[in-house]
C-alpha positions in Angstrom: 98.3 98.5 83.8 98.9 102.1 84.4 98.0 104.4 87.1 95.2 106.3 84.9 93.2 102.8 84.7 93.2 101.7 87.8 92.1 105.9 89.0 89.1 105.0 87.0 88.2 102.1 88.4 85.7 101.5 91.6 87.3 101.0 94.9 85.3 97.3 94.4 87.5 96.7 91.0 90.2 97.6 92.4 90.1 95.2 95.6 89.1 92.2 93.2 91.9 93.3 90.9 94.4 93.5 93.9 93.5 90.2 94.8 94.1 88.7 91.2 97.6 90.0 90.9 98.4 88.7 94.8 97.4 84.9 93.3 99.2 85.1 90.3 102.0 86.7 92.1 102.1 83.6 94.3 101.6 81.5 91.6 104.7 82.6 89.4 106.7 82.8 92.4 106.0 79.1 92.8 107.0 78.1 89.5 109.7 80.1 89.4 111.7 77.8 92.6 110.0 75.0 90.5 112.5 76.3 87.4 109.1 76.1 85.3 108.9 79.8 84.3 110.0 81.2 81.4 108.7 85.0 81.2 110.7 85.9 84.9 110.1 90.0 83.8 106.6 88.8 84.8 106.9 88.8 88.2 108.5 92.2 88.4 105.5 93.7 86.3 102.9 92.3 88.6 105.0 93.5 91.9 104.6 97.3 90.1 101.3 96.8 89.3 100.4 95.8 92.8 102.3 99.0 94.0 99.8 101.0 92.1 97.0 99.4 93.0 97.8 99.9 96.5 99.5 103.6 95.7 96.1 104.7 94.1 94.0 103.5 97.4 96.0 104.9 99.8 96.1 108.0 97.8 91.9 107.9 98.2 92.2 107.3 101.3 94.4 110.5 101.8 91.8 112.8 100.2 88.4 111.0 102.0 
């Protein structure tokens, strides 16, 4: 996901898109100390693209 798609999404997508990535985040964490994961590059993809969810809300924030 990159920073221009998540711009044009609602605050309301973005929330329920933030949320998403926090679950799966959990979730991959979890199989990964269950040695069950096999795409570990996944984890650090979801990390950034929580970063710019929250980096593009903030940034709103700024400018309200």
């Amino acid at each position: 996901m990159k920073a221009d798609e998540v711009r044009k999404m609602s605050m309301e997508d973005r929330l329920k898109k933030l949320e998403e990535a926090r679950a799966e985040l959990i979730k991959l964490r979890l199989q990964a100390k269950m040695g069950l994961l096999k795409d570990t590059a996944r984890i650090r993809n979801i990390r950034r693209d929580i970063a710019r969810i929250l980096t593009v809300i903030n940034e709103e924030k700024r400018r309200a």
